[in-house]
GUMI-135505 format. One record per atom (N, C-alpha, C): residue in one letter; x, y, z. Coordinates in nm, 3 decimals, decimal comma, always signed. Example, Ala and Ser with C-alpha at 12.3 -4.5 7.8 and 13.67 -1.06 7.14 Angstrom:
# residues 2
(pt A; (+1,319; -0,569; +0,780))
(pt A; (+1,230; -0,450; +0,780))
(pt A; (+1,320; -0,330; +0,780))
(pt S; (+1,285; -0,225; +0,708))
(pt S; (+1,367; -0,106; +0,714))
(pt S; (+1,290; +0,003; +0,787))
END
This chain:
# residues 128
(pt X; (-3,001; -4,224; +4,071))
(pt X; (-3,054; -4,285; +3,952))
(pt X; (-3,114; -4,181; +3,861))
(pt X; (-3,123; -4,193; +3,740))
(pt X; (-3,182; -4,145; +3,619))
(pt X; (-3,317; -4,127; +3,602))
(pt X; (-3,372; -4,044; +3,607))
(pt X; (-3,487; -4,028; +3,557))
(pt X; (-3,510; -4,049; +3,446))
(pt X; (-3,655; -4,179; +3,394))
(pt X; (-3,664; -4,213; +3,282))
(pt X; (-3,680; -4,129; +3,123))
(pt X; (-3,789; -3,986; +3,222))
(pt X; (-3,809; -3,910; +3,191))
(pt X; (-3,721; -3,821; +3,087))
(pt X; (-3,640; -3,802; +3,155))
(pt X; (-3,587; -3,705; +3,162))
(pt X; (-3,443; -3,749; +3,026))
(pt X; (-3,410; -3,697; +2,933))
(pt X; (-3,280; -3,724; +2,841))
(pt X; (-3,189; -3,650; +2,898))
(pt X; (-3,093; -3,689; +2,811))
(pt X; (-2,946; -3,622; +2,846))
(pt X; (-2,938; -3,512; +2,738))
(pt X; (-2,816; -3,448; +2,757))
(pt X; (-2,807; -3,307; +2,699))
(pt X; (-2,756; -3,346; +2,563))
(pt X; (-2,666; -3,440; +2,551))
(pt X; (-2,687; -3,498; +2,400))
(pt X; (-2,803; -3,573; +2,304))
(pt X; (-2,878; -3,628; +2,381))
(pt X; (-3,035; -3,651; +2,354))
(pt X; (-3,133; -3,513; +2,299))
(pt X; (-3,126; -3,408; +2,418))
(pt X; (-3,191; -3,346; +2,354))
(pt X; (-3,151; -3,218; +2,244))
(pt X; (-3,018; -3,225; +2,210))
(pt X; (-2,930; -3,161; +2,084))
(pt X; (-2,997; -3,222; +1,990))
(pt X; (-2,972; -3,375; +1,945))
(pt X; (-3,007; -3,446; +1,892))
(pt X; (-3,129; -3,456; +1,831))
(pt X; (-3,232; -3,411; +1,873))
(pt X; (-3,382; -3,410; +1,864))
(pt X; (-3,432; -3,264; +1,899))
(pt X; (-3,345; -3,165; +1,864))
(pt X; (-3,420; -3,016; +1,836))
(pt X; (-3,400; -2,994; +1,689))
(pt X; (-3,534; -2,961; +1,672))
(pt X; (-3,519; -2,902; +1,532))
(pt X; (-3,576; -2,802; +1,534))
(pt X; (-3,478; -2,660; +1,516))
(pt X; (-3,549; -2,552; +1,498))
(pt X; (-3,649; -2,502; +1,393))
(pt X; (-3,729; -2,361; +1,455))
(pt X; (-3,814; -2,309; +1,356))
(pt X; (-3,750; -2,243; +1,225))
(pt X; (-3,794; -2,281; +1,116))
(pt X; (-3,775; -2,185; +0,965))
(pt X; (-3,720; -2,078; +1,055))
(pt X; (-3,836; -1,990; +1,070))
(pt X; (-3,774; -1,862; +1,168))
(pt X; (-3,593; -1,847; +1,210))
(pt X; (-3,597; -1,938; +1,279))
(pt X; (-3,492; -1,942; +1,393))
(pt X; (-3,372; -1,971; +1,280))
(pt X; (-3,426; -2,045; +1,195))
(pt X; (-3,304; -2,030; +1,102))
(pt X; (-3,258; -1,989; +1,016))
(pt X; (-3,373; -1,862; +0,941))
(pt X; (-3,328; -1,762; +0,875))
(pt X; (-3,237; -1,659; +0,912))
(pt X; (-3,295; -1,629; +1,095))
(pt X; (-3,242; -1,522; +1,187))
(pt X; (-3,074; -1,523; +1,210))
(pt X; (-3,083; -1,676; +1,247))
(pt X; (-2,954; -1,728; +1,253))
(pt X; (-2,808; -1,714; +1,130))
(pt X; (-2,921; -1,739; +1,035))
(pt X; (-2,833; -1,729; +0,878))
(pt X; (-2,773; -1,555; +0,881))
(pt X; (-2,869; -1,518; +0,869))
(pt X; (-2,873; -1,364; +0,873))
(pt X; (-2,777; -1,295; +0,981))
(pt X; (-2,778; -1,354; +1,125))
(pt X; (-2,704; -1,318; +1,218))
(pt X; (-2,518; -1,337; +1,157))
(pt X; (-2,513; -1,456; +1,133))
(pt X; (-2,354; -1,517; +1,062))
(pt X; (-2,326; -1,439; +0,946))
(pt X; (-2,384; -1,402; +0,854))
(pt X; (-2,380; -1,318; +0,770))
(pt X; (-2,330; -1,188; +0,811))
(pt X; (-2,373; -1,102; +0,885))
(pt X; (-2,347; -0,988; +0,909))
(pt X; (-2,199; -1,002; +1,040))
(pt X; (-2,226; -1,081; +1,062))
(pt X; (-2,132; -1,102; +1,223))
(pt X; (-1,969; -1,077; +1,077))
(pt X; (-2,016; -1,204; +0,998))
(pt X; (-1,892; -1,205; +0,878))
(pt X; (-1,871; -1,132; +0,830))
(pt X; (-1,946; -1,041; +0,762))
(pt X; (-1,910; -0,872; +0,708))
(pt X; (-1,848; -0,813; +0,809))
(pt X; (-1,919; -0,772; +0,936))
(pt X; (-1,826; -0,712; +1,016))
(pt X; (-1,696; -0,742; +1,029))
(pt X; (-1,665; -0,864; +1,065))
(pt X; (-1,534; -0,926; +1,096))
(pt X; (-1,434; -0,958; +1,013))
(pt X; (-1,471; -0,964; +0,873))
(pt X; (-1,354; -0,957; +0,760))
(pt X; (-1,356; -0,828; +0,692))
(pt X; (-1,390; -0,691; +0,708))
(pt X; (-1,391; -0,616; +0,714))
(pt X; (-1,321; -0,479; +0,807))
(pt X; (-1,325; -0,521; +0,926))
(pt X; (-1,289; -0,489; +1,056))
(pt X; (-1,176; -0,505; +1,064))
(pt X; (-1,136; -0,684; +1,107))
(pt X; (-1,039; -0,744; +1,172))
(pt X; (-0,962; -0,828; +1,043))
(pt X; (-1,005; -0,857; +0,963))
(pt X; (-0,941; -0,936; +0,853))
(pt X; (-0,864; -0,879; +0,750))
(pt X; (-0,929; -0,728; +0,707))
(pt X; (-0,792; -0,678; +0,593))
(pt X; (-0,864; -0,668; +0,447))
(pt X; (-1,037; -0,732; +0,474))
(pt X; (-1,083; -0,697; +0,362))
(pt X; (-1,087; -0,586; +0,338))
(pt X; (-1,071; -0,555; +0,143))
(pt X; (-1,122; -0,430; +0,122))
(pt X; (-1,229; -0,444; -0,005))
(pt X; (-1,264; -0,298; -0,013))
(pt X; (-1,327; -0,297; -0,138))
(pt X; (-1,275; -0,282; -0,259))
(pt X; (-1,307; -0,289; -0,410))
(pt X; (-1,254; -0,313; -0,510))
(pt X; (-1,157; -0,156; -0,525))
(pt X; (-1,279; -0,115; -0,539))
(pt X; (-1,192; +0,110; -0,503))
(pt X; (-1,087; +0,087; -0,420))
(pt X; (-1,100; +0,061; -0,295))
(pt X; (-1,007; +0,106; -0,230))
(pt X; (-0,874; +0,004; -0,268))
(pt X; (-0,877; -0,130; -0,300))
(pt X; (-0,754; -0,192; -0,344))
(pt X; (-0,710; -0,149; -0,471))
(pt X; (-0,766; -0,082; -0,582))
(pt X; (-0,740; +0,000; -0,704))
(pt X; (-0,678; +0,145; -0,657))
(pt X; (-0,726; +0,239; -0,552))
(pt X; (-0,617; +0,329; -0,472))
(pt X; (-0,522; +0,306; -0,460))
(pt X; (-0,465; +0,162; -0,366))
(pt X; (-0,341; +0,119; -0,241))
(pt X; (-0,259; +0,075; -0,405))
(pt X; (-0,328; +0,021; -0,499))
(pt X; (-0,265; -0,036; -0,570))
(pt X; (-0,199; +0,095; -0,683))
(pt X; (-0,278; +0,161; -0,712))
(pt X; (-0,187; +0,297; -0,797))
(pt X; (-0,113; +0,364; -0,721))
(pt X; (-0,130; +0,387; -0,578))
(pt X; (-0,029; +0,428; -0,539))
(pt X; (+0,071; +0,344; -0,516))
(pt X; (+0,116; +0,218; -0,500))
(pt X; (+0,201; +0,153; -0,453))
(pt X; (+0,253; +0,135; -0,608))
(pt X; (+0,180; +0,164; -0,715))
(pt X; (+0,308; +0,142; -0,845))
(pt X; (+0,354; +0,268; -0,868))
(pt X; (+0,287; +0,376; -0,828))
(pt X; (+0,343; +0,514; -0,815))
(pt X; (+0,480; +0,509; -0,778))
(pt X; (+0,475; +0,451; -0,637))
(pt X; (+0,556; +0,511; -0,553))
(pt X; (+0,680; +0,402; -0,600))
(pt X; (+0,635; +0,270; -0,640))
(pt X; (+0,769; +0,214; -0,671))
(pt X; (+0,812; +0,256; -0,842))
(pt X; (+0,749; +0,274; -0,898))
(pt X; (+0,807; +0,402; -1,043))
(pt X; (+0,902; +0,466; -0,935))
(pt X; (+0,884; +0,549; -0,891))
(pt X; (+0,919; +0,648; -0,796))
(pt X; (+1,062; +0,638; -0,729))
(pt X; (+1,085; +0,523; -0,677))
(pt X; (+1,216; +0,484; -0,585))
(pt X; (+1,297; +0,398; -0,695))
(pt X; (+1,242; +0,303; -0,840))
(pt X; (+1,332; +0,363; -0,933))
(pt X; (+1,356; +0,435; -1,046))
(pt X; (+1,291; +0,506; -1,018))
(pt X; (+1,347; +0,624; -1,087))
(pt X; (+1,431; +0,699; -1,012))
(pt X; (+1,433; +0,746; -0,906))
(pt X; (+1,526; +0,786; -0,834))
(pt X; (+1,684; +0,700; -0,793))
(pt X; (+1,633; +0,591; -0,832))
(pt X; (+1,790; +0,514; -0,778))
(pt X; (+1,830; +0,507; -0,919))
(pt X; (+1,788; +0,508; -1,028))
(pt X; (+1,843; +0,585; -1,206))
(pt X; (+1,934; +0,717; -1,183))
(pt X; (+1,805; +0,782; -1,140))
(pt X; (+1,886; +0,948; -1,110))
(pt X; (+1,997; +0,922; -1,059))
(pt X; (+2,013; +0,884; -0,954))
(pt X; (+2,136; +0,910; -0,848))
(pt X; (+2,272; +0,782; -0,918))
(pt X; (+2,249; +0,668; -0,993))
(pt X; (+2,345; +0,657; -1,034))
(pt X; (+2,406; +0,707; -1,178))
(pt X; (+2,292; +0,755; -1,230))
(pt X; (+2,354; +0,876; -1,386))
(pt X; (+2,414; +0,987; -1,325))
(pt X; (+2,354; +1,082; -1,227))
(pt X; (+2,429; +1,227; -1,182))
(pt X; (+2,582; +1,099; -1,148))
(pt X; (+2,587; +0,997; -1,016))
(pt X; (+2,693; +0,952; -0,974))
(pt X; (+2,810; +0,934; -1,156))
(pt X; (+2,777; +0,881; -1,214))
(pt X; (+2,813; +0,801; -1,350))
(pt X; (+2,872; +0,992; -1,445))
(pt X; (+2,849; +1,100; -1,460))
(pt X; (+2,840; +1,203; -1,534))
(pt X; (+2,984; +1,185; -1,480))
(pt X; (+3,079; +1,238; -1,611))
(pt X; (+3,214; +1,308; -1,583))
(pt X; (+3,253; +1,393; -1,480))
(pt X; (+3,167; +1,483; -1,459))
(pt X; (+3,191; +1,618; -1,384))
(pt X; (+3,111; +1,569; -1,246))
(pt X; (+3,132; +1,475; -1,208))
(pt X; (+3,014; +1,446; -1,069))
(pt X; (+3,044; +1,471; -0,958))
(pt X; (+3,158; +1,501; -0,921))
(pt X; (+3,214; +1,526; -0,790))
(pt X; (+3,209; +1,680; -0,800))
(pt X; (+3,227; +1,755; -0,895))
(pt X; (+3,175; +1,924; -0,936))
(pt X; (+3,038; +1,953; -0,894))
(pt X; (+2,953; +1,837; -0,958))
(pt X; (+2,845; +1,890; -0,984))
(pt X; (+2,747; +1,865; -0,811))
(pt X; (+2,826; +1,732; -0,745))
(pt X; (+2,791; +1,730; -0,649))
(pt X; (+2,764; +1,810; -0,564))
(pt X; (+2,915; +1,897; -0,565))
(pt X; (+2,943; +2,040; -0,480))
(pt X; (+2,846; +2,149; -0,506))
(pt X; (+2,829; +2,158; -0,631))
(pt X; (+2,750; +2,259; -0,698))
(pt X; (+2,615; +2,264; -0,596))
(pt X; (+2,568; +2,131; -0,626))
(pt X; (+2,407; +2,040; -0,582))
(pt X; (+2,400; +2,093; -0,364))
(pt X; (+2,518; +2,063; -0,327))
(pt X; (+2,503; +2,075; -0,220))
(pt X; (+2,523; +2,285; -0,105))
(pt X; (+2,573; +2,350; -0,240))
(pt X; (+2,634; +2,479; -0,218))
(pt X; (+2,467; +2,524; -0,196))
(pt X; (+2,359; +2,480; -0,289))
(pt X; (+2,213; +2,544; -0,311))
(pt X; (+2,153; +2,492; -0,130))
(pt X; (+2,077; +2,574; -0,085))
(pt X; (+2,033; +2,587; +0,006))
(pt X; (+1,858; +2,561; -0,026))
(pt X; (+1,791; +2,592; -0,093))
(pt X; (+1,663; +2,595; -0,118))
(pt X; (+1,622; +2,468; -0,187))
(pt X; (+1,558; +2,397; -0,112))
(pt X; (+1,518; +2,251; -0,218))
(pt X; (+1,436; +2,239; -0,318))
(pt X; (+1,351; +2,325; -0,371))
(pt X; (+1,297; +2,355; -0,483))
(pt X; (+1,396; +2,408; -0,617))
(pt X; (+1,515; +2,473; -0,556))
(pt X; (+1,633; +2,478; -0,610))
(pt X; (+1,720; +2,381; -0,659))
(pt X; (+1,704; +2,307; -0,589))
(pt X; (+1,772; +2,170; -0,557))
(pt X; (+1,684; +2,079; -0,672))
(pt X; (+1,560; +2,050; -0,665))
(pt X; (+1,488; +2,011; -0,760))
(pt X; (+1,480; +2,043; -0,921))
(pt X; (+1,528; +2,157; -0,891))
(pt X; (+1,524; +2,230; -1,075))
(pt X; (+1,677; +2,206; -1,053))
(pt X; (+1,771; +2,212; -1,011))
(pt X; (+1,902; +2,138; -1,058))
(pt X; (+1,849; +2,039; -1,076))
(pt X; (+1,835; +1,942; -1,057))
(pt X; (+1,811; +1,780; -1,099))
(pt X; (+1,728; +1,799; -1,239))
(pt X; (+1,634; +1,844; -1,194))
(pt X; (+1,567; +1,841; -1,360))
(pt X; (+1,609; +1,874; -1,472))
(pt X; (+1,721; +2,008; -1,437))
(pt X; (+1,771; +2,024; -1,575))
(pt X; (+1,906; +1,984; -1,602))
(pt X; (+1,954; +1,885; -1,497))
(pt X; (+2,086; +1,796; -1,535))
(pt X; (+1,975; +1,697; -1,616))
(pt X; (+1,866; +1,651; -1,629))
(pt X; (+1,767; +1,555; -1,689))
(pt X; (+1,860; +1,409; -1,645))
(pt X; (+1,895; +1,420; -1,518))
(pt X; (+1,911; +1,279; -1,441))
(pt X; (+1,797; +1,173; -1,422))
(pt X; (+1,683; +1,269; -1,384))
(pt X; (+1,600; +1,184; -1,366))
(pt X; (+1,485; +1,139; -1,477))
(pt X; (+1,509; +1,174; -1,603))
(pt X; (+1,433; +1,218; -1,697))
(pt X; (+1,407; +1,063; -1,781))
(pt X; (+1,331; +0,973; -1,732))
(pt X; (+1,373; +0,814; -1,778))
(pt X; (+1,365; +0,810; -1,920))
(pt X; (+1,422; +0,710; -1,988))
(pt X; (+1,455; +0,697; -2,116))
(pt X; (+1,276; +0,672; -2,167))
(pt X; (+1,260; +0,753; -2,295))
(pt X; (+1,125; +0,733; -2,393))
(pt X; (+1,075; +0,825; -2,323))
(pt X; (+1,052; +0,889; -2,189))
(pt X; (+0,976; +1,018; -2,148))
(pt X; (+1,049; +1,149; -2,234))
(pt X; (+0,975; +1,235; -2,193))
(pt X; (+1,007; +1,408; -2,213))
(pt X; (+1,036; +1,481; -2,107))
(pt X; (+0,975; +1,474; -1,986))
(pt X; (+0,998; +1,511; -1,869))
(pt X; (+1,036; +1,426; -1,730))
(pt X; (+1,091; +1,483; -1,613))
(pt X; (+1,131; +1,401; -1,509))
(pt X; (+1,038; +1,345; -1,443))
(pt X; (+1,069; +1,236; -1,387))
(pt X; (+0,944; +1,173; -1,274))
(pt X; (+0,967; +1,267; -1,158))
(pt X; (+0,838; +1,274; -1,081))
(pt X; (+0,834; +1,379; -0,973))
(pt X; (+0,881; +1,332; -0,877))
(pt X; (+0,842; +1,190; -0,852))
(pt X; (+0,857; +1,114; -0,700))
(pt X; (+1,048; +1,099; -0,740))
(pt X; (+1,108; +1,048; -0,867))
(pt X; (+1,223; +1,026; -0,883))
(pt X; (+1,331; +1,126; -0,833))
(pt X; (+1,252; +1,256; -0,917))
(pt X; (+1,339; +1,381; -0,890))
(pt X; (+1,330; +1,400; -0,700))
(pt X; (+1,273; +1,414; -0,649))
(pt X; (+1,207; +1,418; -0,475))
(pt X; (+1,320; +1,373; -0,400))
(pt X; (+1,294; +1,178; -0,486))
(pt X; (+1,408; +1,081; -0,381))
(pt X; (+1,524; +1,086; -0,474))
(pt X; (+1,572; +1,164; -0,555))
(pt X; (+1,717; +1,171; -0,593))
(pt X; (+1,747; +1,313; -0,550))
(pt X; (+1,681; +1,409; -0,480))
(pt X; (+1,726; +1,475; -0,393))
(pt X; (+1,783; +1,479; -0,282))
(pt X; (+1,716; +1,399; -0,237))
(pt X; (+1,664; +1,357; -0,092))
(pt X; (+1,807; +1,221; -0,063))
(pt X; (+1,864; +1,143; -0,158))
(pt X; (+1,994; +1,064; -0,169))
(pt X; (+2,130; +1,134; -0,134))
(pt X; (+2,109; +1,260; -0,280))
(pt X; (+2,213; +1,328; -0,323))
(pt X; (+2,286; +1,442; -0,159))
(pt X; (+2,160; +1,465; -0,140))
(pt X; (+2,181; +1,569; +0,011))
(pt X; (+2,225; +1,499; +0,117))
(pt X; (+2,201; +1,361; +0,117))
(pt X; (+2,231; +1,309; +0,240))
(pt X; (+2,350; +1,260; +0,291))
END
């Protein structure tokens, strides 16, 4: 039998009311537990660092096309199967780079000069 006394464990849930205290601590505890954990484990970032991931990731896609430009203008030039040979006879890839630049394959339309990442991966196509 039951003690009259005595409540059940849903009884006494029911009828605790914590201290102010206990529930600032508490607030405060969830708070930080949450910084840690969407920070940590979730993928948050900060404003800087998503303004980084984000210039570089339009960098780099400028970058791959501009290079897939390059490689179908050198492909597209009259003399391309020449110039191919030419491209592949050079041994030094900085060599290799100033050929490209001054075929101005990679040189996108309204610029003056080549994209860097373009010229790189229309090397890096052309050799392979």
């Amino acid at each position: 039998m039951q003690n009259s006394s005595k409540t059940s464990i849903a009884g006494q849930i029911d009828s605790y009311q914590p201290s102010k205290t206990t529930l600032v601590w508490a607030c405060a505890i969830t708070a930080v537990a949450t910084i840690v954990i969407g920070f940590n484990w979730a993928g948050w970032v900060t404003g800087g660092t998503f303004r980084t991931a984000e210039a570089t990731a339009v960098e780099n896609a400028r970058g791959e096309l501009a290079s897939a430009i390059c490689v179908e203008r050198f492909n597209a030039a009259p003399d391309a199967s020449a110039k191919l040979a030419e491209f592949k006879a050079i041994t030094d890839s900085y060599k290799k780079r100033q050929f490209i630049e001054a075929g101005r394959w990679a040189t996108m339309p309204g610029q003056t000069t080549p994209d860097r990442l373009g010229v790189q991966g229309c090397t890096t196509a052309l050799a392979g």
